[in-house]
Structure formats: structure tokens, C-alpha cells
PDB file of N, CA, C, O and CB in Angstrom:
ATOM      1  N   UNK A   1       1.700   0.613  -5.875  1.00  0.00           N
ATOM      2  CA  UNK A   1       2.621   0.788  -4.775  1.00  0.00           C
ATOM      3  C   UNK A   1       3.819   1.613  -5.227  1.00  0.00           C
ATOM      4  O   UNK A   1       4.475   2.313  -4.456  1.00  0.00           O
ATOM      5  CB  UNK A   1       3.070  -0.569  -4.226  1.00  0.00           C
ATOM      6  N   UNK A   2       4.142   1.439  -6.968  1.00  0.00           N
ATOM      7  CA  UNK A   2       5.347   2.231  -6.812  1.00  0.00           C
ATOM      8  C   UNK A   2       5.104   3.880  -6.973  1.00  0.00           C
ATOM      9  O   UNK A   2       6.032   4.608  -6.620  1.00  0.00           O
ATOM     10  CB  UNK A   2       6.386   1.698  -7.907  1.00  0.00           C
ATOM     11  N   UNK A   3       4.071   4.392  -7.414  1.00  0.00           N
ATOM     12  CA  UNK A   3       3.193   5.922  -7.572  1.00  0.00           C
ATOM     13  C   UNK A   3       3.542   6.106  -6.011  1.00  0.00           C
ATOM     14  O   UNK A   3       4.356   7.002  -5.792  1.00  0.00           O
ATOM     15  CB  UNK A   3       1.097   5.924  -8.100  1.00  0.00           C
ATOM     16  N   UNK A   4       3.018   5.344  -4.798  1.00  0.00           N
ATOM     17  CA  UNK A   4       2.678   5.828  -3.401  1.00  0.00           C
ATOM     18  C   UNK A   4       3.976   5.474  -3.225  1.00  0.00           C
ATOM     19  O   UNK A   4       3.968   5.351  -2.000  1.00  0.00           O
ATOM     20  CB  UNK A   4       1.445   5.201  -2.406  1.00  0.00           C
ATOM     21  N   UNK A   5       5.016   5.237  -3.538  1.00  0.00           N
ATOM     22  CA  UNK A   5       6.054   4.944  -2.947  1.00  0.00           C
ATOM     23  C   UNK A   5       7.272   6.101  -3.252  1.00  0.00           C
ATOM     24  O   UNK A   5       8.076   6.573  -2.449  1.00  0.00           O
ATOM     25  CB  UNK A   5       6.332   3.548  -3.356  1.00  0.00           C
ATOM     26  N   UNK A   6       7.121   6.362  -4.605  1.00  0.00           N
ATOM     27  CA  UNK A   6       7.921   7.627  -4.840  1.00  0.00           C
ATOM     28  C   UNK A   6       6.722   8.954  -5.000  1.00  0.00           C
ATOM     29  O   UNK A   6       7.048   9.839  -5.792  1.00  0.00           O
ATOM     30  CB  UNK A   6       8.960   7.388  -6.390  1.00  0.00           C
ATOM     31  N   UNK A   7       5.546   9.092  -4.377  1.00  0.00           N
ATOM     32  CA  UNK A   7       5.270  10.165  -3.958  1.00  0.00           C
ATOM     33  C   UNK A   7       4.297  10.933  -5.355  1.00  0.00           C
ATOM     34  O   UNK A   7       4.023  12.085  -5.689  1.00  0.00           O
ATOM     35  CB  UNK A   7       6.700  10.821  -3.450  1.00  0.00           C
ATOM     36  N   UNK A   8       3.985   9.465  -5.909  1.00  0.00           N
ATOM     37  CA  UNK A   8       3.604  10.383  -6.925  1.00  0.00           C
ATOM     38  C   UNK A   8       1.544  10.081  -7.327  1.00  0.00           C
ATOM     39  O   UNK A   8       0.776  10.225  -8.278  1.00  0.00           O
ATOM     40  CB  UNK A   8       4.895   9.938  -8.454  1.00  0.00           C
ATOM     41  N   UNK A   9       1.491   9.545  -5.689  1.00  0.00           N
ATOM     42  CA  UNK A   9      -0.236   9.538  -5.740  1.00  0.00           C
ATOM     43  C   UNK A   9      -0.448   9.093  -4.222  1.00  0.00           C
ATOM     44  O   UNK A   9       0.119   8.104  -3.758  1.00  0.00           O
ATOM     45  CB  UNK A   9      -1.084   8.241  -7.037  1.00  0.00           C
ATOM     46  N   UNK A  10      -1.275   9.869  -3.521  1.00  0.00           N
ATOM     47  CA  UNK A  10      -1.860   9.849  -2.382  1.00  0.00           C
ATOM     48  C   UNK A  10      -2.402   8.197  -1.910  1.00  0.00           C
ATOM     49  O   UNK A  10      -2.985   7.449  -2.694  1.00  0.00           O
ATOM     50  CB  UNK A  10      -2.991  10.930  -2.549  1.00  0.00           C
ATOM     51  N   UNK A  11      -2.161   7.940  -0.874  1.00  0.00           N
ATOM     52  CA  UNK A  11      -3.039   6.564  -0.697  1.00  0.00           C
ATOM     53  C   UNK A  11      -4.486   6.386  -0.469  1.00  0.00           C
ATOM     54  O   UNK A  11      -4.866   5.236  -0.253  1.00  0.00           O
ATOM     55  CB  UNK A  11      -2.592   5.912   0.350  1.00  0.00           C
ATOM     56  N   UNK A  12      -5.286   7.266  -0.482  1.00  0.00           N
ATOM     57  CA  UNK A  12      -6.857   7.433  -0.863  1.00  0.00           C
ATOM     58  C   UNK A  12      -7.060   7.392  -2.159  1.00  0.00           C
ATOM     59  O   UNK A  12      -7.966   6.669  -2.573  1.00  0.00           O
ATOM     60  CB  UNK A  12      -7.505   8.690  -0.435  1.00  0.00           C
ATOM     61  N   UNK A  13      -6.286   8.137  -3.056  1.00  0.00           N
ATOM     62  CA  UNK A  13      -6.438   8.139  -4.911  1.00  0.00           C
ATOM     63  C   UNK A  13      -6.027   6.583  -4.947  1.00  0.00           C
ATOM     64  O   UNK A  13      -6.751   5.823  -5.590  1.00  0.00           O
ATOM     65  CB  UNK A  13      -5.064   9.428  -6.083  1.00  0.00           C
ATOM     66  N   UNK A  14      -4.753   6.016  -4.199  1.00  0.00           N
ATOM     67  CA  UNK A  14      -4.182   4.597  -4.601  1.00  0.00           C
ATOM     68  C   UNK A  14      -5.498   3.771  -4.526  1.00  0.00           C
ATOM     69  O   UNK A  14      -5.794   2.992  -5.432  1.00  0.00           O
ATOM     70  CB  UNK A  14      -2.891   3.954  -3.506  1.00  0.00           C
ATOM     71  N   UNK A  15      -6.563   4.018  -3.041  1.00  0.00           N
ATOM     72  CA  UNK A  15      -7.427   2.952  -2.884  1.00  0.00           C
ATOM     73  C   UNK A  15      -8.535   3.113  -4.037  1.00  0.00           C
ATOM     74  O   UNK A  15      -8.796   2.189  -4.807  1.00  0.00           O
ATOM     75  CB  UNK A  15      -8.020   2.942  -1.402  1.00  0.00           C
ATOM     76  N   UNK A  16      -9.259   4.561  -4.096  1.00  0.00           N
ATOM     77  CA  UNK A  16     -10.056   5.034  -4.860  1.00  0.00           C
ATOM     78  C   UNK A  16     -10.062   4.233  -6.415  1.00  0.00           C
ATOM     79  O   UNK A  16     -11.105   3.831  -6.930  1.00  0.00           O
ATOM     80  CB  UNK A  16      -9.720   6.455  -4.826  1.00  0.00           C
ATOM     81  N   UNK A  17      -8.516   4.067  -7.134  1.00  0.00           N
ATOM     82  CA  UNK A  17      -8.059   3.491  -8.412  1.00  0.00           C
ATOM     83  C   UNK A  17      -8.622   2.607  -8.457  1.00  0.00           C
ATOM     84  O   UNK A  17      -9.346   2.422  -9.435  1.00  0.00           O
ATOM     85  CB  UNK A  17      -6.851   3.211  -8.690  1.00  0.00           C
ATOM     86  N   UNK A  18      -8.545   1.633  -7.391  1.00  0.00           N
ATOM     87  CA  UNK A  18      -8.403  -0.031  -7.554  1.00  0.00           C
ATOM     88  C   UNK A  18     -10.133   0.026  -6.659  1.00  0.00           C
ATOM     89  O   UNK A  18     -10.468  -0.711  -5.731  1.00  0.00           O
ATOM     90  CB  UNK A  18      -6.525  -1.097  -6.458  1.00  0.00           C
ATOM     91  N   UNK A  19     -10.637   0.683  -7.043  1.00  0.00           N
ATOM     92  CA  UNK A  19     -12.370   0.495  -6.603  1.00  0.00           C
ATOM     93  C   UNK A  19     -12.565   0.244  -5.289  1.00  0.00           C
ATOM     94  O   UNK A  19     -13.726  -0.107  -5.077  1.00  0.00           O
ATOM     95  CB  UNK A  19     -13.168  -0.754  -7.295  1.00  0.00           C
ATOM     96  N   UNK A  20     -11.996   0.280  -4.481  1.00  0.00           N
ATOM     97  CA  UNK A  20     -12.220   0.439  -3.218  1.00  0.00           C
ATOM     98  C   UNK A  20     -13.344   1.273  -2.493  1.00  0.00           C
ATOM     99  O   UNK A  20     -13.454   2.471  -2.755  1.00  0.00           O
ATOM    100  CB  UNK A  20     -11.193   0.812  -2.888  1.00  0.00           C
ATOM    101  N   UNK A  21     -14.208   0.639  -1.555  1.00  0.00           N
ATOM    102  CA  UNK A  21     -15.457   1.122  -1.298  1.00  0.00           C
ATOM    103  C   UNK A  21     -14.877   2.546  -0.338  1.00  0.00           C
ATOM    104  O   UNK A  21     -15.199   3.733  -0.301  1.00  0.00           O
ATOM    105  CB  UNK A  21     -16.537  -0.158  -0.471  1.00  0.00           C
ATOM    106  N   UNK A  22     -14.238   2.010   0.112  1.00  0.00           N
ATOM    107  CA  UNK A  22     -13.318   2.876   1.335  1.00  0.00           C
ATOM    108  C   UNK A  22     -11.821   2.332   2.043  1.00  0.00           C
ATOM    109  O   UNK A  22     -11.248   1.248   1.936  1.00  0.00           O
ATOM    110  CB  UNK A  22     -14.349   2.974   2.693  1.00  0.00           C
ATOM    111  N   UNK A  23     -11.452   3.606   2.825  1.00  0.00           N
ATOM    112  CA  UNK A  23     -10.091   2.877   3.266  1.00  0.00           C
ATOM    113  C   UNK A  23     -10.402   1.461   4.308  1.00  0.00           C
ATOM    114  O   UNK A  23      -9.740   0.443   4.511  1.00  0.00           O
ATOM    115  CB  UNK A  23      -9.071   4.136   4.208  1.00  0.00           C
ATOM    116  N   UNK A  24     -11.371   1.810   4.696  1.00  0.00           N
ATOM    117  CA  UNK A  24     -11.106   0.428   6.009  1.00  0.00           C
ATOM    118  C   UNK A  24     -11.390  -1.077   5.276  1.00  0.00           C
ATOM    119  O   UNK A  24     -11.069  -2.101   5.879  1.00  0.00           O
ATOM    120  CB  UNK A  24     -12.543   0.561   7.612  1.00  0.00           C
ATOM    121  N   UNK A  25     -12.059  -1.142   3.840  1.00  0.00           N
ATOM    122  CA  UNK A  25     -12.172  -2.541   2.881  1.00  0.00           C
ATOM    123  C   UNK A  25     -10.422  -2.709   2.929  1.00  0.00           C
ATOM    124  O   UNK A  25      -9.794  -3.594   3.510  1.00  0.00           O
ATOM    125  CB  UNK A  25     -13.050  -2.271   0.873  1.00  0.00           C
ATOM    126  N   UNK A  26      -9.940  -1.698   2.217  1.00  0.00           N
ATOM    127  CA  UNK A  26      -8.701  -1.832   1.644  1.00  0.00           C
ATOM    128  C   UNK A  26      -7.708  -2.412   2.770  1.00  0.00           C
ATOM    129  O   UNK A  26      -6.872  -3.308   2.651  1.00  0.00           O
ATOM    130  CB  UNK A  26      -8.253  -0.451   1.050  1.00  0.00           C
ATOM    131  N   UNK A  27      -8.119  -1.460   4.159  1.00  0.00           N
ATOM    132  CA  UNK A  27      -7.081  -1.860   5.015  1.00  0.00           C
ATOM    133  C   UNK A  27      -6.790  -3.853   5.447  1.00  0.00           C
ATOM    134  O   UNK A  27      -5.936  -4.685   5.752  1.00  0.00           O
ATOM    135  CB  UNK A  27      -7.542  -0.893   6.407  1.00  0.00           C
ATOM    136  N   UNK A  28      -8.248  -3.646   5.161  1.00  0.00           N
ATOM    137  CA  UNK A  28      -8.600  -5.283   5.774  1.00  0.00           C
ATOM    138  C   UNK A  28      -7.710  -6.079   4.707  1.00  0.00           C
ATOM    139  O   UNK A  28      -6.609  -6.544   5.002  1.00  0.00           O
ATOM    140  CB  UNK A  28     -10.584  -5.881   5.686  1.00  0.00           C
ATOM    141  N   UNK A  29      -8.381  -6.208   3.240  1.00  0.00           N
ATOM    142  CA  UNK A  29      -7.730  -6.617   2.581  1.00  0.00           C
ATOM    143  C   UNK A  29      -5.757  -6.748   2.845  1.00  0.00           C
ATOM    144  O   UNK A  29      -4.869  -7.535   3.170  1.00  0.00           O
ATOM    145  CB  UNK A  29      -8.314  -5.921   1.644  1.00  0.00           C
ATOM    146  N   UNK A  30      -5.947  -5.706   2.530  1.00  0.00           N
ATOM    147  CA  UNK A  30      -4.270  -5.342   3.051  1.00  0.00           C
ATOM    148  C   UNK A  30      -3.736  -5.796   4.380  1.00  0.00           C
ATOM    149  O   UNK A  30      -2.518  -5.895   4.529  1.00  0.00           O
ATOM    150  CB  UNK A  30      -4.025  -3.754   3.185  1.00  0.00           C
ATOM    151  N   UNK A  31      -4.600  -6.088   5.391  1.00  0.00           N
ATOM    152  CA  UNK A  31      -3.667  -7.088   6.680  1.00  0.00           C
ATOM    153  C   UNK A  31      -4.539  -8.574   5.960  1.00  0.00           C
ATOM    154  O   UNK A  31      -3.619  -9.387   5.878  1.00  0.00           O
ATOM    155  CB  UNK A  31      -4.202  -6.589   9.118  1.00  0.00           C
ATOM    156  N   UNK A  32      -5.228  -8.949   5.673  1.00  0.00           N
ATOM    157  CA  UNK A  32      -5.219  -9.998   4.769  1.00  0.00           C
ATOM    158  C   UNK A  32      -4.189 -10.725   4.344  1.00  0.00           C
ATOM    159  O   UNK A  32      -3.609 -11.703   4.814  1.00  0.00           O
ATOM    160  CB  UNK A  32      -5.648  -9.660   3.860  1.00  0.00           C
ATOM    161  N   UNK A  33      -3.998  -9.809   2.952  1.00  0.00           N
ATOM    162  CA  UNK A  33      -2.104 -10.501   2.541  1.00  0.00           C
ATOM    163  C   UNK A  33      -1.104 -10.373   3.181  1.00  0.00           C
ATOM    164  O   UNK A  33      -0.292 -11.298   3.182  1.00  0.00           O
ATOM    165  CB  UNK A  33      -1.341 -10.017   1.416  1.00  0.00           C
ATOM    166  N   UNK A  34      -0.809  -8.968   4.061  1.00  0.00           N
ATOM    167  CA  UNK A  34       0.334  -8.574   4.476  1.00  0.00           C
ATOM    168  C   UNK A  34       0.606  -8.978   5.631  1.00  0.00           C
ATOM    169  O   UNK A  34       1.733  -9.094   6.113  1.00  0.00           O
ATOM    170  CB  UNK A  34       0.473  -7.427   4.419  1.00  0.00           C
ATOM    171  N   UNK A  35      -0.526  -9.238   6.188  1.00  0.00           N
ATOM    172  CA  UNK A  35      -0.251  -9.413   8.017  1.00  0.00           C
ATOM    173  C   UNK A  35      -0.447  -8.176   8.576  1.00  0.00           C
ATOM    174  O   UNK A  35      -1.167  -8.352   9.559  1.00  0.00           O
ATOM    175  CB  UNK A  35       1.386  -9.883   8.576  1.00  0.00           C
ATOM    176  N   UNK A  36      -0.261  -7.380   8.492  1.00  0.00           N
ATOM    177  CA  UNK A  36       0.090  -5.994   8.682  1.00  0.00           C
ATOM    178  C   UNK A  36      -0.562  -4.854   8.103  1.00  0.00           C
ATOM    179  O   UNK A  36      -1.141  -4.795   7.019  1.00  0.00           O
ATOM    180  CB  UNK A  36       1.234  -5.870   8.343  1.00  0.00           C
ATOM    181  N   UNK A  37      -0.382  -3.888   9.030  1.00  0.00           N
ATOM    182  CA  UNK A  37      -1.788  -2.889   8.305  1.00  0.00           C
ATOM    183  C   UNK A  37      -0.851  -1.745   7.321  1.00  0.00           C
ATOM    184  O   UNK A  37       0.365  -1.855   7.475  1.00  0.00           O
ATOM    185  CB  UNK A  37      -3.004  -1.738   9.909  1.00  0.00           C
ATOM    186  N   UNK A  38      -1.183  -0.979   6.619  1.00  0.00           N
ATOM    187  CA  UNK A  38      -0.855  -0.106   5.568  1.00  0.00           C
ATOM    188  C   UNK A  38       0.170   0.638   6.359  1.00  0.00           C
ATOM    189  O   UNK A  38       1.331   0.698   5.956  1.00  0.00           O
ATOM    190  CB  UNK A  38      -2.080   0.767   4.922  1.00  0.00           C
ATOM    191  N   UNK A  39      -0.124   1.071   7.206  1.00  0.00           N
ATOM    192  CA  UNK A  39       0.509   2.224   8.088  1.00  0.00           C
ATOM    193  C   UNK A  39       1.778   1.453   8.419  1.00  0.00           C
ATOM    194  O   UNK A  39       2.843   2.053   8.275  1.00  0.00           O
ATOM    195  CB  UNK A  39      -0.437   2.765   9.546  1.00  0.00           C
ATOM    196  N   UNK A  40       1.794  -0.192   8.978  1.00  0.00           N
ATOM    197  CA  UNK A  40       3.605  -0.031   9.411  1.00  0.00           C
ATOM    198  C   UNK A  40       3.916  -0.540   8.418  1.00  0.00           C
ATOM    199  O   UNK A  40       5.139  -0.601   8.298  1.00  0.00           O
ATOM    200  CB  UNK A  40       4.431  -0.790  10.760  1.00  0.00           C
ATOM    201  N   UNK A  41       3.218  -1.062   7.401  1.00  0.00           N
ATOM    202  CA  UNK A  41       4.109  -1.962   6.436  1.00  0.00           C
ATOM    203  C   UNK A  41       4.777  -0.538   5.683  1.00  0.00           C
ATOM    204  O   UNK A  41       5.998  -0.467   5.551  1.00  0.00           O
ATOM    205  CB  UNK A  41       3.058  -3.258   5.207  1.00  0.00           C
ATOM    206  N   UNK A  42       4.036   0.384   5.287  1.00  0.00           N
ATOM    207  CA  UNK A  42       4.668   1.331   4.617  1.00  0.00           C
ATOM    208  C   UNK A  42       5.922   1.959   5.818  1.00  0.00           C
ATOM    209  O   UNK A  42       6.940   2.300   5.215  1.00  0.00           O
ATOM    210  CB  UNK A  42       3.441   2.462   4.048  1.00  0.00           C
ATOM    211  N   UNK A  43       5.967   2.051   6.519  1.00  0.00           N
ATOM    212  CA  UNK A  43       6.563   2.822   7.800  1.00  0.00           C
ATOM    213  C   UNK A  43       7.800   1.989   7.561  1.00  0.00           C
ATOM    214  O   UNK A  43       8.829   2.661   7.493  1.00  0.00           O
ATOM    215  CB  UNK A  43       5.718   2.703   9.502  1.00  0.00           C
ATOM    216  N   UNK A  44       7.881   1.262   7.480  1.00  0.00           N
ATOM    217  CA  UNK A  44       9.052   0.110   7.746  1.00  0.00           C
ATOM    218  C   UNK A  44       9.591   0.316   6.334  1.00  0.00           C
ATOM    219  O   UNK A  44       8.998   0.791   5.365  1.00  0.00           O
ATOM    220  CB  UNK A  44       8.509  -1.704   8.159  1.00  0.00           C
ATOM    221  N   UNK A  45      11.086  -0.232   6.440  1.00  0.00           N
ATOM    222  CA  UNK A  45      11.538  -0.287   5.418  1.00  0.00           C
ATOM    223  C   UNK A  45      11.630  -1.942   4.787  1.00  0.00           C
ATOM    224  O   UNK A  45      12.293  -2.884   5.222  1.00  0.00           O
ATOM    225  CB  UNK A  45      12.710   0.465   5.611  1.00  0.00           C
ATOM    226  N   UNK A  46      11.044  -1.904   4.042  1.00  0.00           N
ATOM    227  CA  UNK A  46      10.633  -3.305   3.388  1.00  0.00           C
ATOM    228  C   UNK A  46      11.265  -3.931   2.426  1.00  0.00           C
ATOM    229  O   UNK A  46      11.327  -3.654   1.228  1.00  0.00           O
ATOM    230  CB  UNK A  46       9.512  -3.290   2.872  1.00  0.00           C
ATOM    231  N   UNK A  47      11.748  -4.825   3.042  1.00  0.00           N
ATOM    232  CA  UNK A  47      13.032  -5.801   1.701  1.00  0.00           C
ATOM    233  C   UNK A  47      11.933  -6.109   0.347  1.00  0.00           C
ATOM    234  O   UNK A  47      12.250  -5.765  -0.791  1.00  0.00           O
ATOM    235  CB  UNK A  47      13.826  -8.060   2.526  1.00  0.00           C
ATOM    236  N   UNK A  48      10.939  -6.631   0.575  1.00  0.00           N
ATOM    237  CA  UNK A  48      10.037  -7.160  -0.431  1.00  0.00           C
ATOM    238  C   UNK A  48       9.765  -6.107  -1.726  1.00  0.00           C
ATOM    239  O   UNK A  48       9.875  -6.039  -2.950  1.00  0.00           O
ATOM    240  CB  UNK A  48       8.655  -7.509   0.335  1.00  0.00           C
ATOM    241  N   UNK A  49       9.374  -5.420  -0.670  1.00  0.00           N
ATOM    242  CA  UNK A  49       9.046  -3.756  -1.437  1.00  0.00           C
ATOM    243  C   UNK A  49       9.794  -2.841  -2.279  1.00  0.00           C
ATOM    244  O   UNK A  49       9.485  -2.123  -3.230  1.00  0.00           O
ATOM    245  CB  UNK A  49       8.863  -2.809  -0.518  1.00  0.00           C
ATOM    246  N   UNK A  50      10.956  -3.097  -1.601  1.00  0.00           N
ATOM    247  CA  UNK A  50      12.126  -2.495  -1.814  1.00  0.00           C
ATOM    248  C   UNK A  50      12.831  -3.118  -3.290  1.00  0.00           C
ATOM    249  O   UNK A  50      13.296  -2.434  -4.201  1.00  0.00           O
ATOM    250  CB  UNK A  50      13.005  -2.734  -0.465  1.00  0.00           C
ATOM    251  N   UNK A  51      12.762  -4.497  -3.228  1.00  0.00           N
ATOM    252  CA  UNK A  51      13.050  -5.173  -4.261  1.00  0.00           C
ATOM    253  C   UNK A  51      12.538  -4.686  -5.526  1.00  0.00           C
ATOM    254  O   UNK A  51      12.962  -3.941  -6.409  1.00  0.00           O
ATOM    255  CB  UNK A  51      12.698  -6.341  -4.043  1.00  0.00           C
ATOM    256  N   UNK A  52      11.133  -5.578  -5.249  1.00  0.00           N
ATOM    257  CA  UNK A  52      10.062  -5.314  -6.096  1.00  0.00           C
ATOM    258  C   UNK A  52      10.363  -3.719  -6.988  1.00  0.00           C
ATOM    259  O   UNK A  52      10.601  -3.655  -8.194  1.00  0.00           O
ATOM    260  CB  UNK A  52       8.640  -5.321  -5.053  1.00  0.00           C
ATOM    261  N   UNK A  53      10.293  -2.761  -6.227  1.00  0.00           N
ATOM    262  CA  UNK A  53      10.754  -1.240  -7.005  1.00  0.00           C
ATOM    263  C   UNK A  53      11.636  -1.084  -7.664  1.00  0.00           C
ATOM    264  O   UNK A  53      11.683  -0.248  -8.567  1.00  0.00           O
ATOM    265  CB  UNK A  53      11.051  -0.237  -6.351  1.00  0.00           C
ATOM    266  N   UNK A  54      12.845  -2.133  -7.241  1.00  0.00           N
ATOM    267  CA  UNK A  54      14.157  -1.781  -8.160  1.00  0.00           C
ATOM    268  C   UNK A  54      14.266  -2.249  -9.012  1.00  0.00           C
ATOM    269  O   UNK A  54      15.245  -1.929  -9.686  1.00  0.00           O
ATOM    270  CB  UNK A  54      15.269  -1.921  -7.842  1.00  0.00           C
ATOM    271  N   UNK A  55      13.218  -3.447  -9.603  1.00  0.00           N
ATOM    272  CA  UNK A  55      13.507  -3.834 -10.742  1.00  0.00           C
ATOM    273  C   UNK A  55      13.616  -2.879 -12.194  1.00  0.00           C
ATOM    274  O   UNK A  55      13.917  -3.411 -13.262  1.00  0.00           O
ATOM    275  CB  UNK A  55      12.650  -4.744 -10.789  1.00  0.00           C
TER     276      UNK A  55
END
């Protein structure tokens, strides 16, 4: 998340990394944990996320 976050890897290479069959496994997964699908969680500005990066 922090590569796709400062721009420094596409989110197909992000899914591709982590063995992902395709985007729509990943997406699922991803409203799974998040609630939320890739598209607004990234869209939004995210306290969690946001944190998490600044360490």
C-alpha cells in the first residue's frame, strides 16, 4: 500500500505481487477486510492509511 500510495507501483503490479489470480479475487478480498472496495477506500482520504504511512 505504501509503493501504490506514493506512486511508485501500479495497482495491477500491487495485485499481480501478492499472487493474485486477478483484480476481481483481490477486489473481493479487499471489501472483505475493508468494507469497501479499492476504488473509494483509496479515493478517500484515510485516517488508518494515512497513519499507518507516517510511521
Amino acid at each position: 500500500m505504501r509503493k501504490h500510495e506514493s506512486h511508485e507501483i501500479d495497482l495491477n503490479d500491487l495485485i499481480l505481487m501478492y499472487n493474485y489470480y486477478d483484480r476481481s479475487h483481490f477486489t473481493k478480498d479487499f471489501k472483505l477486510f475493508m468494507r469497501q472496495s479499492p476504488k473509494t477506500y483509496f479515493k478517500n482520504n484515510n485516517l488508518l492509511l494515512n497513519e499507518y504511512l507516517n510511521k
